[in-house]
C-alpha positions in Angstrom: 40.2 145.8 57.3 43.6 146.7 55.0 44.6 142.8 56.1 40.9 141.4 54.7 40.3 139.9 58.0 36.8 139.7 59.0 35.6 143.0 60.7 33.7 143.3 64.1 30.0 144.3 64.0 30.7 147.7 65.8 32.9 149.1 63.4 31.5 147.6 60.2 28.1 149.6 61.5 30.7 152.6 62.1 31.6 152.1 58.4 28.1 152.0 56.9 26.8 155.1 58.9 30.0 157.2 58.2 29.0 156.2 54.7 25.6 156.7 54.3 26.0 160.2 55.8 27.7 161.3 52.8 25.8 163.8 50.2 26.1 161.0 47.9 23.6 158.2 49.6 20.9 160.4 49.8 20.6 159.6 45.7 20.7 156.0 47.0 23.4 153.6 48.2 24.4 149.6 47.4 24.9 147.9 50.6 27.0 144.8 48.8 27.8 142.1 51.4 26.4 143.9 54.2 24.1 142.5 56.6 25.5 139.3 56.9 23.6 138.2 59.7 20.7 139.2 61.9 22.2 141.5 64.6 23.9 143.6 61.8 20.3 143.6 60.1 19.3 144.9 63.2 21.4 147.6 63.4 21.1 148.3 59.8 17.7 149.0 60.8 18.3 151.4 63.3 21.0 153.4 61.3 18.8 153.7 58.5 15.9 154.8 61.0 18.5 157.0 62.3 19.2 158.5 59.2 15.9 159.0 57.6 16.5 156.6 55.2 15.0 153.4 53.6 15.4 150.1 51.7 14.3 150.0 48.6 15.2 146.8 47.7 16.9 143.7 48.6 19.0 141.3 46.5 20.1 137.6 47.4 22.5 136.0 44.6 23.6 132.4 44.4 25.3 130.5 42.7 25.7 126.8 41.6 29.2 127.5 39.5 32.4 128.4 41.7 33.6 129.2 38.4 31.4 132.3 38.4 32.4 133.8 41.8 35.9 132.0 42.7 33.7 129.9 45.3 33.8 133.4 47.9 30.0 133.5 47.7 29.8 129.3 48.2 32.3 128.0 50.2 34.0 126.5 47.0 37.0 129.2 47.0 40.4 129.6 49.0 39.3 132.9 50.9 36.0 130.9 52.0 38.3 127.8 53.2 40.7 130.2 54.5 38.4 131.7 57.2 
């Protein structure tokens, strides 16, 4: 993670439930860039079923401009091409 390499599944789910345990997330939690795809939606789901806890809301953002986002969010930027 410390390198910015892409993280397995297993301990990016380790991550978010470690996380959303904390005192704080019961006030509600941002969940920014995670699930990426369906099986960590999946187990998204089951932490949160886990924990007692719900989505509110979810929030898709895209852009046209990779001046907006340095390209990371549409292929258009040097971490994107870099993977």
């Amino acid at each position: 993670m410390a390198a910015g390499k892409l993280v397995d599944d297993e301990l990016m789910a380790e991550v978010v439930r470690d996380r959303l345990a904390k005192p704080d997330a019961r006030r509600g939690y941002l969940l920014d860039g995670y699930p990426r795809t369906l099986p960590q939606a999946e187990t998204l789901a089951g932490i949160l079923r886990d924990a007692g806890l719900s989505l509110d809301a979810v929030l898709l953002m895209r852009c046209r401009r990779t001046s907006w986002c340095g390209g990371r969010c549409c292929g258009g930027g040097p971490t994107t091409r870099k993977r």
